[in-house]
ZAMITOR-393326 format. One line per field, with one value per residue (C-alpha): residue number from 1; residue in one letter; x, y, z. Coordinates in Angstrom, 3 decimals, decimal comma. Example, Ala and Ser with C-alpha at 12.3 -4.5 7.8 and 13.67 -1.06 7.14 Angstrom:
i	c(1:2) $
aa	c(a:s) $
c1	c(12,300:13,670) $
c2	c(-4,500:-1,060) $
c3	c(7,800:7,140) $
//
This chain:
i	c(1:2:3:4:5:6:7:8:9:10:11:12:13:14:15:16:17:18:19:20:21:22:23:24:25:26:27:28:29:30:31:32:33:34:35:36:37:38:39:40:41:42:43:44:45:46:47:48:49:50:51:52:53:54:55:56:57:58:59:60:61:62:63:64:65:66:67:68:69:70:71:72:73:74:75:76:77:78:79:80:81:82:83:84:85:86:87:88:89:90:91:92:93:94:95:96:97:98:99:100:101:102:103:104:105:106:107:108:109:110:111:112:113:114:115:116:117:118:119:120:121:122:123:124:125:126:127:128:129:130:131:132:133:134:135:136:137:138:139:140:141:142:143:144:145:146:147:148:149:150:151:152:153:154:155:156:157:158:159:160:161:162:163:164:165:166:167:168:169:170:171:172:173:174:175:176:177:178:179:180:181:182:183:184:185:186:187:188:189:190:191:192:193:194:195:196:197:198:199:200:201:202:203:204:205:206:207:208:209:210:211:212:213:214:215:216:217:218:219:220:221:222:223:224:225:226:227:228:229:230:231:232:233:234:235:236:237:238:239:240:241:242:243:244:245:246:247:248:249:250:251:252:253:254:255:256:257:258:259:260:261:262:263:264:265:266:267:268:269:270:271:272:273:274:275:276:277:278:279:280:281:282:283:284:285:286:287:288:289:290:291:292:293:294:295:296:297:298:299:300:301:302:303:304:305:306:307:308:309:310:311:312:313:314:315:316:317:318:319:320:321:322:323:324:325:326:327:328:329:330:331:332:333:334:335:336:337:338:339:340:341:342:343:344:345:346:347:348:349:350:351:352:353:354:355:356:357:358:359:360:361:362:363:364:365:366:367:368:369:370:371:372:373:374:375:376:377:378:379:380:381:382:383:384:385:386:387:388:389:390:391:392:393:394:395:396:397:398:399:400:401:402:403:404:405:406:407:408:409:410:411:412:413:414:415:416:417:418:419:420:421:422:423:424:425:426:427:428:429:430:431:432:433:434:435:436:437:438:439:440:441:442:443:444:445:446:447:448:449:450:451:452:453:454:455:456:457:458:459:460:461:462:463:464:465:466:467:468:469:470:471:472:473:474:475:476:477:478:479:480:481:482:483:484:485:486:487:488:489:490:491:492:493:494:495:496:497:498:499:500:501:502:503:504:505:506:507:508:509:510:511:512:513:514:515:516:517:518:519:520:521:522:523:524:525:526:527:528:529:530:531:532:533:534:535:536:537:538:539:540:541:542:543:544:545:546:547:548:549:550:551:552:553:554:555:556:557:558:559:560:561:562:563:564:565:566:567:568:569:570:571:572:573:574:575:576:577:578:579:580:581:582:583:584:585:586:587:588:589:590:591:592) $
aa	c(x:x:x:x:x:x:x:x:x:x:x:x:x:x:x:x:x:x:x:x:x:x:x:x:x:x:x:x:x:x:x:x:x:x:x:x:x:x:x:x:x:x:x:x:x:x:x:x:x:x:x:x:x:x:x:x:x:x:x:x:x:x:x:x:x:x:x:x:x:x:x:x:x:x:x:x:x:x:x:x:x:x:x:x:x:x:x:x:x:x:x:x:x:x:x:x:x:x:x:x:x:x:x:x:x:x:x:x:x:x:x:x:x:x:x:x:x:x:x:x:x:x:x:x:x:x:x:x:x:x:x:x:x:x:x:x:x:x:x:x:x:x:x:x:x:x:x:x:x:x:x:x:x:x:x:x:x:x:x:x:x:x:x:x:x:x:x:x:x:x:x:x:x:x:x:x:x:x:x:x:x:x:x:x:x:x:x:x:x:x:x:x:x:x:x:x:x:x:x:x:x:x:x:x:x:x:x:x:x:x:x:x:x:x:x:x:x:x:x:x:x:x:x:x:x:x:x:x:x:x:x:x:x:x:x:x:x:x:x:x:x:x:x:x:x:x:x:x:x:x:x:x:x:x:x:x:x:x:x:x:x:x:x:x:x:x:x:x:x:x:x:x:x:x:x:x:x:x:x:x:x:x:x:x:x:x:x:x:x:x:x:x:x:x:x:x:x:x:x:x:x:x:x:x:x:x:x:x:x:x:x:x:x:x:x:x:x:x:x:x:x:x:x:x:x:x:x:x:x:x:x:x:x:x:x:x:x:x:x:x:x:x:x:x:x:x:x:x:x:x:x:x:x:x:x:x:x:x:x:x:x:x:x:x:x:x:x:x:x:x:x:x:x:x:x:x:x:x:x:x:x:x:x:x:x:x:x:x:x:x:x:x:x:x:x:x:x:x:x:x:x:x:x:x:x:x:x:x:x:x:x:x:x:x:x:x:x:x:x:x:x:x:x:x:x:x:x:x:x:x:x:x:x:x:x:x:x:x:x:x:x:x:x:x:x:x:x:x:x:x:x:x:x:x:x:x:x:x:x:x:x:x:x:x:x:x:x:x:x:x:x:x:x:x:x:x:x:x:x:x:x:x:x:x:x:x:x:x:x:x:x:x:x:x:x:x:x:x:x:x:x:x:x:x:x:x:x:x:x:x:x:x:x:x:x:x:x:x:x:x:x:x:x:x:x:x:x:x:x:x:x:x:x:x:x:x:x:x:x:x:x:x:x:x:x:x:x:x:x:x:x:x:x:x:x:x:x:x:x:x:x:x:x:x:x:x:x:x:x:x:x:x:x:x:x:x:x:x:x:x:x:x:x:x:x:x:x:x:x:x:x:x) $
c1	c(34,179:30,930:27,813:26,426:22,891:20,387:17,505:16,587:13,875:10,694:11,600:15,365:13,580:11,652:14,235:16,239:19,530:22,195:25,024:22,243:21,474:18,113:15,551:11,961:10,964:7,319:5,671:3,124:1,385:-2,241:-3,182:-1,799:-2,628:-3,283:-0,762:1,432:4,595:4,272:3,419:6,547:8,597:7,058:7,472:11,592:11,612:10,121:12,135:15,433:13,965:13,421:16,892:16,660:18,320:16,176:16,030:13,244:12,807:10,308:8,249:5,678:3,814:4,812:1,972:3,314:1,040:-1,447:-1,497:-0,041:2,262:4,658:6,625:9,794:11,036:13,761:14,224:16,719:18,806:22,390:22,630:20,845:21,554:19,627:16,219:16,048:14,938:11,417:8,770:7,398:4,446:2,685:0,315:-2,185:-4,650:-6,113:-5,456:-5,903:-3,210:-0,737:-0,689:1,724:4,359:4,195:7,957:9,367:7,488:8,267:6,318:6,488:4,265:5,589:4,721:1,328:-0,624:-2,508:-5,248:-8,583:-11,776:-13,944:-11,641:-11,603:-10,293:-6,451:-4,762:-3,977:-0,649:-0,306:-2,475:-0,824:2,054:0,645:1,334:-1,610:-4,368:-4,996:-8,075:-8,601:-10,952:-8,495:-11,261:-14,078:-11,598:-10,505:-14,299:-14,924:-12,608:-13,615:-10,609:-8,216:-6,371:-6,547:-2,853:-2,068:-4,330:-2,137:1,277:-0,231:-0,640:3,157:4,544:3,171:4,200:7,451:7,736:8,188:7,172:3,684:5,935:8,574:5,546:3,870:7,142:7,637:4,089:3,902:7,404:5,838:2,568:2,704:-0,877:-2,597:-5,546:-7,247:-6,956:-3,615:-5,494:-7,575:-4,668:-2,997:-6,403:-6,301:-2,395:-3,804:-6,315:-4,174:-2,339:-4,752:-5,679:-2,123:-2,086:-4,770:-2,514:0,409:3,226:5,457:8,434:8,669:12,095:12,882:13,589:17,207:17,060:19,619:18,538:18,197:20,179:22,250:21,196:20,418:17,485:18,570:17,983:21,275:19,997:20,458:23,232:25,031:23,549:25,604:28,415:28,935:28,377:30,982:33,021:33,294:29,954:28,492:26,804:24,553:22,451:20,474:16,426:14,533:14,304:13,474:14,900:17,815:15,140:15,089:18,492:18,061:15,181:17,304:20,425:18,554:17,696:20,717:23,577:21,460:22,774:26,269:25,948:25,788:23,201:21,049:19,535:16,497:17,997:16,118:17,275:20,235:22,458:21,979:22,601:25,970:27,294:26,778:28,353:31,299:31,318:30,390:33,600:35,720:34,657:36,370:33,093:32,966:29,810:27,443:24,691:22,880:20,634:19,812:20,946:19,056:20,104:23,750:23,634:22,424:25,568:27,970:29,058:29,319:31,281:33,634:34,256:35,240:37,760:39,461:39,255:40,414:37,819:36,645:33,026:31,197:28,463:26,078:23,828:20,791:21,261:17,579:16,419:17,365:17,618:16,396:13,305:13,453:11,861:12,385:11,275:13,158:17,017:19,808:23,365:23,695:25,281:28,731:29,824:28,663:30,269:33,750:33,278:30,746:32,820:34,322:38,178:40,216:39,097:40,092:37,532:37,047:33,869:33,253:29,938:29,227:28,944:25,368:23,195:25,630:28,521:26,820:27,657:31,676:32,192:30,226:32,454:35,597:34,270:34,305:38,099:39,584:37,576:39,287:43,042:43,145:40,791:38,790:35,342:33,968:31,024:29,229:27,481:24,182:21,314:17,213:17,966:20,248:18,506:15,568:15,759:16,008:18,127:18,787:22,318:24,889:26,551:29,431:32,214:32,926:35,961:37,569:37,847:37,432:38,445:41,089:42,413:46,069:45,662:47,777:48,846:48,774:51,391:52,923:55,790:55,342:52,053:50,621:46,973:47,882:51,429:53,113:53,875:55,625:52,006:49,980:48,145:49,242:47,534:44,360:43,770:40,322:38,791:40,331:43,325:45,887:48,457:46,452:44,398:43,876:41,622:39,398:37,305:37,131:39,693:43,010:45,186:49,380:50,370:49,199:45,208:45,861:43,579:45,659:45,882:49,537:50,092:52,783:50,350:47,556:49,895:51,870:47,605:46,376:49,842:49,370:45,414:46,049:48,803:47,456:44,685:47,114:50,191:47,497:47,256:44,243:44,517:43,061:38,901:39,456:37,781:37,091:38,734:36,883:35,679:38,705:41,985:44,001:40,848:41,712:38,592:37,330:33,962:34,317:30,789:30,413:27,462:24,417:24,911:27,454:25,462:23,650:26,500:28,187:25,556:25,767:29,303:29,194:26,253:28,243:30,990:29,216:28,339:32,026:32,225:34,559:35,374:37,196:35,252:36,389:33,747:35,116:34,211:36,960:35,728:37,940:40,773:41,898:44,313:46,034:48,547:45,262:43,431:46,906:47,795:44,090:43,651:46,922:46,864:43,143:43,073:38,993:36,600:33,391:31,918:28,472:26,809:22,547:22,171:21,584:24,986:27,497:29,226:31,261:32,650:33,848:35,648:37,174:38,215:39,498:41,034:42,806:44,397:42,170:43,636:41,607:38,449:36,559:32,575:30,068:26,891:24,005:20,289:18,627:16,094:13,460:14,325:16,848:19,807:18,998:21,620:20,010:19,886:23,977:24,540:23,348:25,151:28,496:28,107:27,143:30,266:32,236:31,051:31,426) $
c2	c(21,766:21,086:19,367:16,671:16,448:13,719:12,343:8,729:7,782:5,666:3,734:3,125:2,271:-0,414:-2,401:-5,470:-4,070:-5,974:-7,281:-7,217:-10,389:-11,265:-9,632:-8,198:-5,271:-5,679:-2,406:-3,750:-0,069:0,509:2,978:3,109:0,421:-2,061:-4,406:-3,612:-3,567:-6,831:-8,434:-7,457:-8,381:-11,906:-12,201:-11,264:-13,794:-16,710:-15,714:-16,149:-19,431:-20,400:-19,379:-15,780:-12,878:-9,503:-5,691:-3,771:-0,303:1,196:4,713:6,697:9,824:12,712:11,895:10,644:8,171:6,488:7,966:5,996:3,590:1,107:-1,219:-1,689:-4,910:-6,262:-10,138:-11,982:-15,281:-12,944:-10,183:-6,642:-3,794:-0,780:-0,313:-1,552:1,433:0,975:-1,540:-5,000:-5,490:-2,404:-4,276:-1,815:-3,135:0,213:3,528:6,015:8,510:5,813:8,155:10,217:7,502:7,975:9,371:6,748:3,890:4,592:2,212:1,268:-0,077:-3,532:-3,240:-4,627:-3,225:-5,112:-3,886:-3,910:-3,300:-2,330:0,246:2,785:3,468:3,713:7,272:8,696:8,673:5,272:4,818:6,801:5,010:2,323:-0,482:-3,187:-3,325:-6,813:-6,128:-8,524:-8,095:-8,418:-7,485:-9,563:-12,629:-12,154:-11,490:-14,831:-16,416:-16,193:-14,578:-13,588:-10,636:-8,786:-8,252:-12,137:-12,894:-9,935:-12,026:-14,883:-12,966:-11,317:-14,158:-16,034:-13,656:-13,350:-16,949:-17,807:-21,348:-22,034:-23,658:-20,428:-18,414:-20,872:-21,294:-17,688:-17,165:-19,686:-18,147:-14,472:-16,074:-14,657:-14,488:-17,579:-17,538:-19,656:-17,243:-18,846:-21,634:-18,615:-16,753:-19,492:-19,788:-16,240:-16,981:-19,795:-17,941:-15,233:-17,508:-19,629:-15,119:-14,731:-17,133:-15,352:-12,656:-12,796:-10,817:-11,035:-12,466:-14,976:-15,331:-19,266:-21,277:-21,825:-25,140:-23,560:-22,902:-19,632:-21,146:-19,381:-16,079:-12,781:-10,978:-7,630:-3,819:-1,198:-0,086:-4,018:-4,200:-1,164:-1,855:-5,439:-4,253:-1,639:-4,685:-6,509:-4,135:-3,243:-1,221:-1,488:1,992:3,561:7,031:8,390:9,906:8,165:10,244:9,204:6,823:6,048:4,682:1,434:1,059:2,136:-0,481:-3,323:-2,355:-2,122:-5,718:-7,178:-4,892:-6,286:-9,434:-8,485:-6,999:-3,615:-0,546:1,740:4,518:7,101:10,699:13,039:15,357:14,682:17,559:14,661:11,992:12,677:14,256:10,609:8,784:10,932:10,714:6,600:6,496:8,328:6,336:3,317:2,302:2,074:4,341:5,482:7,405:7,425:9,920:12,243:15,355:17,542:15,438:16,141:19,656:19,462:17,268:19,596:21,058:17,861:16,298:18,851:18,209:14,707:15,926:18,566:15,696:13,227:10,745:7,949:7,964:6,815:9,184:6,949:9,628:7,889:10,383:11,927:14,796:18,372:21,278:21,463:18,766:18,089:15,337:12,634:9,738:9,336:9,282:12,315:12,101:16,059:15,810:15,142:18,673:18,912:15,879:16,750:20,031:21,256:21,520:24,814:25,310:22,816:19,532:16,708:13,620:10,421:10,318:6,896:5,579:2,317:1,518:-1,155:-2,488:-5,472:-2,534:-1,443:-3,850:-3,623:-0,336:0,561:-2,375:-0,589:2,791:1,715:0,054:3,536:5,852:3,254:3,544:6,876:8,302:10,379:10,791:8,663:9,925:7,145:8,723:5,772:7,149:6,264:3,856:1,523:2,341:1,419:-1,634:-4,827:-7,192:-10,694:-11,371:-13,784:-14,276:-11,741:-13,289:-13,160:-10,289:-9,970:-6,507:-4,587:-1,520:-1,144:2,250:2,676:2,246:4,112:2,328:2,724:4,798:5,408:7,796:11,638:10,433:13,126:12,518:14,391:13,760:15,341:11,233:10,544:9,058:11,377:8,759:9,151:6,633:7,057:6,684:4,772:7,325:5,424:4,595:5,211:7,932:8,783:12,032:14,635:17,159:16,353:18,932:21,228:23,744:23,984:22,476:21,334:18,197:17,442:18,663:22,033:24,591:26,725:29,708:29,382:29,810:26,834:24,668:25,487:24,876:21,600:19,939:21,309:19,207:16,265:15,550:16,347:13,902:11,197:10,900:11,444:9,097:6,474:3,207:2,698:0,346:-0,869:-0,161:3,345:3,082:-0,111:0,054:-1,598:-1,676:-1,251:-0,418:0,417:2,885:6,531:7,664:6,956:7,404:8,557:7,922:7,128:5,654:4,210:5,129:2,865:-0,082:1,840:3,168:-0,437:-1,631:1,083:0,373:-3,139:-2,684:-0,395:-2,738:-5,419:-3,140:-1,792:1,198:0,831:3,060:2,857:3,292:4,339:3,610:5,748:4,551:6,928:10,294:12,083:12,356:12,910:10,126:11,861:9,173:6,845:8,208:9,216:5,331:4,877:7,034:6,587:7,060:8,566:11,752:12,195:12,294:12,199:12,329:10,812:11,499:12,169:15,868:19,016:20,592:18,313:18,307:15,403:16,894:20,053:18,168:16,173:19,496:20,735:17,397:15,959:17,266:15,319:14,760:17,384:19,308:17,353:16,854:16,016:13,662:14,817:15,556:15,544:13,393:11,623:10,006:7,642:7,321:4,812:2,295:3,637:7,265:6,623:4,644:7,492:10,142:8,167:8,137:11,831:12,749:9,893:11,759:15,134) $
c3	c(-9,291:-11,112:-10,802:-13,215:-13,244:-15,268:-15,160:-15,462:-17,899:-17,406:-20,198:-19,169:-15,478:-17,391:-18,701:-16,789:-16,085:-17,857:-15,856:-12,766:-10,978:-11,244:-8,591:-8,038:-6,281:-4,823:-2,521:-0,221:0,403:2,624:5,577:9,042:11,123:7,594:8,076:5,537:7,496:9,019:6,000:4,781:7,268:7,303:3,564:3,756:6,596:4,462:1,418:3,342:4,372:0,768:0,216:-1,217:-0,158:0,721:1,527:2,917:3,376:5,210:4,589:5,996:6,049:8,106:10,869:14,137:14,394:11,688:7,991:5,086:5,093:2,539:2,703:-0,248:-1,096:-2,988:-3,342:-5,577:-5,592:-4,515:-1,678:-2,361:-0,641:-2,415:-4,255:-7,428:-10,523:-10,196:-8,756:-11,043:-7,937:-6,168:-3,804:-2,083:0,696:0,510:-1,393:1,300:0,686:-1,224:-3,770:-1,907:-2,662:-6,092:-6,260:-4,022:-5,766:-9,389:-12,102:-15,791:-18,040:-17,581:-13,674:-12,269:-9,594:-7,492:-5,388:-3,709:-6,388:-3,476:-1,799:-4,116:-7,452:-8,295:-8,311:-11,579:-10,754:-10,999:-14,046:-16,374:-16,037:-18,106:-15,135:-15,611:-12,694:-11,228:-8,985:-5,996:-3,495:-0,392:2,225:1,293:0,645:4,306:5,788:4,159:6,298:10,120:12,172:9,216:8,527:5,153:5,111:5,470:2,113:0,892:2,371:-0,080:-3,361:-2,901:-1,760:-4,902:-7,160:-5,658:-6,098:-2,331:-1,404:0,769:3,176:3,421:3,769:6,582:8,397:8,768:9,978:12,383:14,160:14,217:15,742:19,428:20,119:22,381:20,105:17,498:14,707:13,233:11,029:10,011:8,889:6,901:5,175:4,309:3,089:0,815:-0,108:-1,400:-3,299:-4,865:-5,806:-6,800:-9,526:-12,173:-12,074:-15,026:-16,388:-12,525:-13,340:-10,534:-8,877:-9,492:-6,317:-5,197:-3,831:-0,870:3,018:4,200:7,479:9,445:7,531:9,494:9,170:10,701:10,067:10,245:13,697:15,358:13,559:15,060:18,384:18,230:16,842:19,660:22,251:20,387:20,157:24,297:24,922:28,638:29,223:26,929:27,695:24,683:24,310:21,691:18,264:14,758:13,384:15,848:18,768:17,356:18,058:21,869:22,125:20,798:22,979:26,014:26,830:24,703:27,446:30,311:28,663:29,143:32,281:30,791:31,043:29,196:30,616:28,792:29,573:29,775:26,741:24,580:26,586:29,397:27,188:26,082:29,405:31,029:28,167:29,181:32,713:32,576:29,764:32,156:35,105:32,430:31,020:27,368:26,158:23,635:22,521:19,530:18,015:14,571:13,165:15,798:18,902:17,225:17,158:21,005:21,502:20,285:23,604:25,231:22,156:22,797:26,657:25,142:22,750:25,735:28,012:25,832:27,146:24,254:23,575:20,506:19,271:16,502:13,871:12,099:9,478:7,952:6,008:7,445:8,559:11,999:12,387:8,810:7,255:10,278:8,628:5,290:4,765:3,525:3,924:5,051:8,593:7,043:7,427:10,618:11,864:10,346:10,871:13,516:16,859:18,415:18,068:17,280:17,673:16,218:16,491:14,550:11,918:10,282:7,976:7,410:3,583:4,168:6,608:7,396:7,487:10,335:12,831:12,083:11,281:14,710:16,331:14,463:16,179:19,266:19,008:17,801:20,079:22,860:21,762:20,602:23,516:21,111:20,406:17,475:14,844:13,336:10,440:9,434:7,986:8,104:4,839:6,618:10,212:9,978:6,823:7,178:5,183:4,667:5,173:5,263:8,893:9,880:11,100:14,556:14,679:17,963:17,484:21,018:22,233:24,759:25,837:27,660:31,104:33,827:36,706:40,260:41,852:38,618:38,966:38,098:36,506:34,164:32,169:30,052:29,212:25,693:24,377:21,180:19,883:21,318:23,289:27,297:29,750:31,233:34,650:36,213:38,475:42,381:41,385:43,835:43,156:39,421:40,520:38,240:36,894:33,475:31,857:29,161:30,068:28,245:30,704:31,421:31,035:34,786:33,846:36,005:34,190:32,419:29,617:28,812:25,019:25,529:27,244:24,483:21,888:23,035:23,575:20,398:18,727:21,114:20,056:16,586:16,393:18,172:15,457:12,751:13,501:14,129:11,533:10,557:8,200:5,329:6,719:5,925:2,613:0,172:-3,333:-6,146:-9,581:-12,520:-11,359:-13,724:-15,082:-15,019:-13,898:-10,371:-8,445:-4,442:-2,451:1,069:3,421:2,291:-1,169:-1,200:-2,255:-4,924:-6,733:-6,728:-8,481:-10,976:-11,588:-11,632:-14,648:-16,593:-16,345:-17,876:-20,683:-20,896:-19,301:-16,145:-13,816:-10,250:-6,946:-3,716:-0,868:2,100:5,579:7,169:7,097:9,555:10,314:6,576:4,856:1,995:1,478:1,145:-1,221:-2,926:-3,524:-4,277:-6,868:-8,598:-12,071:-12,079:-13,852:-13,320:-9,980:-9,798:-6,225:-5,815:-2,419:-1,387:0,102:-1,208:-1,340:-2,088:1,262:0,727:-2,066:-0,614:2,887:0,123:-1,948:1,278:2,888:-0,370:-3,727:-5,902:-9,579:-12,448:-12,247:-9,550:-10,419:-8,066:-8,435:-5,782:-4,907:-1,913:0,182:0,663:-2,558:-2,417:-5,045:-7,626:-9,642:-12,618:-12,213:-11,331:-14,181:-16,189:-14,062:-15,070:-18,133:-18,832:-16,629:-18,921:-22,302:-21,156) $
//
């Protein structure tokens, strides 16, 4: 095992990527409370009504509330689903502090930066990257105009750059307008205005217009999309407490189960939380929770109960930066050992990550179907990227995917919970049933539930829950298989890196370097015939994953015979994983 580390240049960040569909990155960047957030929602809204496709990713400062704030946006003609290498627009309203996002807003000389003349000068950071300044007096142009917002004259000048029609831009608008007011003439002013700014500027490569309808499109973020895909996939009870950046799926699953006649309830602490998923889920209620790496860790107990009990619960982690409290508002892949790993004894449990935003709604729907029919607890390892950006999307098809768990009936002869079945699945009785009454909790137990310390009884449980998890089909979701084939060198990644690295591939393949990639969405239990078949004929592996210690790479060392002298690919948070910096990585680990 070894690690291969590079660097990506400015230069190489500078340059169109060959084999890459066409797309520009614009950061819309100001102080708390400037606007910048909602003017970049409402310009990915009106460029998937023009037609385009869009990401946004959202960062902050470490302050709770106020401090600086930037919004990240990626538009092109074909879906995107990472950050591009580095920025052609950065678009302050203000530079309070923006400096701060120097690292996660990387510029070349080719990149402009737009910003206000009268609200200070622009950090040295920024300047010495050579990017051109294009001041515009954002403030004034919006004083001018009675009732406007500075942000919406900034809307204008990205939106023109970006090449997003007036009437995108408009539409958009008008549909966020919520306020009974006058000010929304003043406001589409201020967009004109911006525009009419927008077009002294030169050297933006404008995206052309596609002539197609954004309609029927989704504009969603990873945490609505996980929230949906649990309710599709059987969800009627969820407990959780709000922590960054899961809450925002808890807010959008609270009025959509009332919907569905379902029910979300604020615990008060995460120990509550996940003891009332399990007692709702063994009342026959299909539950969840969702939370981050330090509501996890609180869970852990609780998680446990579930496996012991063999009572299905689903268990979602918006992954972000750790240890402990971390770095709460930006993204790291570094619970993966604790989710495969982090339980006392023996205890099997299902961990799954979705691969993109628009992965999040089935792989969460898939979760819920396998924590149902194997009566296990299910891990569903997101992170802050795909939590809490929003994408443009095409619509998911409808899957009829929900999960169903064997049922015991009434009066059933001799019934045992717990029974030693050939698939390690026994059927699970509804709590009133007549003739089903037993004991659940997280005592070793006989086949009946009676508490018990009998090395048989320990023994014949620890085989049944193993083996219900490993006899199980689970198809062809666990992982997707791309890239060259018949190459003999294969990249493993997992999560929301996912959409980075397939980028990276996909541009080395275009200059002739191929390589085989292996996106895993089934992270435990192990499938060693899987990966076997998958990586037939590979004779290098490089694994490719964003936290600190390459944790994917050992559970894969210890899970799996992998073919040679395994490498790993991996840094750390806030930052995320660029296609360019991959690209690179490949390569060295190609020519080594």
């Amino acid at each position: 095992m070894h690690a291969i580390a590079t660097k990506m240049t400015k230069d190489a960040a500078a340059q169109p990527a060959r084999g890459a569909a066409p797309s520009l990155s614009v950061a819309l960047a100001g102080s708390g409370g400037s606007g910048v957030m909602t003017a970049g929602n409402l310009l990915v809204d009106a460029a998937a009504r023009a037609g385009l496709y869009g990401l946004m990713v959202r960062t902050s400062g470490p302050q709770i509330r106020g401090g600086e704030a930037a919004a990240l946006l990626r538009l092109s003609p074909t879906p995107v689903a990472t950050l591009d290498d580095g920025f052609d627009v950065l678009l302050a309203i203000d530079w309070q502090n923006v400096g701060r996002f120097f690292d996660e807003i990387p510029l070349t000389r080719t990149s402009v930066i737009v910003g206000d003349p009268d609200e200070g000068v622009v950090p040295d950071v920024y300047t010495a990257t050579g990017a051109r300044f294009a001041p515009v007096p954002l403030k004034k142009m919006a004083k001018a105009i009675a009732g406007s917002w500075t942000n919406m004259v900034a809307l204008g000048v990205a939106g023109a750059l970006a090449g997003v029609p007036r009437a995108a831009l408009e539409a958009a608008l008008r549909a966020s307008w919520k306020r009974a007011d006058d000010k929304l003439a003043a406001n589409l002013a201020a967009l004109d205005a911006g525009m009419q700014a927008a077009a002294a500027i030169s050297g933006v490569r404008a995206l052309a217009a596609t002539g197609r309808s954004g309609a029927g499109r989704w504009n969603v973020s990873g945490n609505e999309a996980a929230g949906y895909g649990a309710i599709r996939g059987g969800v009627r009870f969820v407990a959780a407490y709000p922590i960054t950046p899961a809450t925002e799926l808890l807010e959008w699953m609270a009025p959509a189960l009332v919907k569905v006649g379902g029910t979300l309830l604020q615990a008060e602490d995460e120990l509550a939380s996940i003891n009332m998923i399990v007692g709702a889920s063994y009342g026959g209620v299909p539950s969840l929770t969702a939370t981050a790496g330090p509501g996890l860790a609180l869970m852990t107990e609780g998680i446990g109960l579930a496996v012991s009990a063999e009572v299905p619960i689903v268990v979602v982690d918006v992954m972000r930066g750790g240890p402990s409290t971390g770095i709460p508002a930006k993204s790291e892949q570094s619970d993966l050992s604790f989710a495969v790993s982090g339980l006392t004894g023996d205890a099997p449990r299902i961990v799954v990550a979705p691969t993109s935003i628009a992965d999040c709604l089935a792989t969460t729907q898939w979760a819920v179907h396998l924590a149902e029919a194997l009566q296990a607890p299910a891990i569903v390892l997101s992170d802050q990227f795909m939590g809490q950006s929003r994408a443009i999307i095409d619509r998911p098809a409808d899957e009829a995917l929900v999960g169903e768990r064997l049922t015991a009936a009434a009066n059933a002869p001799d019934y045992k919970r717990y029974r030693d079945t050939a698939s390690g699945v026994s059927p699970m009785a509804v709590p009133g049933t007549p003739g089903t009454v037993y004991t659940a909790d997280g005592l070793e137990h006989t086949e009946a539930g009676i508490p018990s310390s009998q090395p048989r009884d320990h023994r014949l449980q620890l085989d049944k829950r193993a083996r219900k998890l490993a006899l199980y089909d689970f198809g062809d979701r666990w992982a997707d298989v791309e890239g060259d084939l018949a190459a003999d060198a294969a990249v493993i990644t997992f999560g929301s890196t996912t959409a980075a690295v397939r980028e990276a591939v996909a541009r080395l393949a275009a200059e002739g370097t191929t390589v085989r990639l292996l996106a895993l969405r089934l992270l435990a239990p192990a499938q060693p015939p899987k990966l076997a078949k998958a990586l037939a004929g590979v004779t290098r592996v490089l694994v490719i994953e964003q936290n600190h210690g390459g944790q994917l790479l050992h559970w894969l060392r210890a899970a799996y015979d992998l073919p040679g002298r395994p490498a790993g690919f991996h840094r750390p948070g806030p930052l995320p994983l660029r296609p360019g910096e991959i690209a690179e990585a490949i390569l060295a680990w190609r020519n080594a």
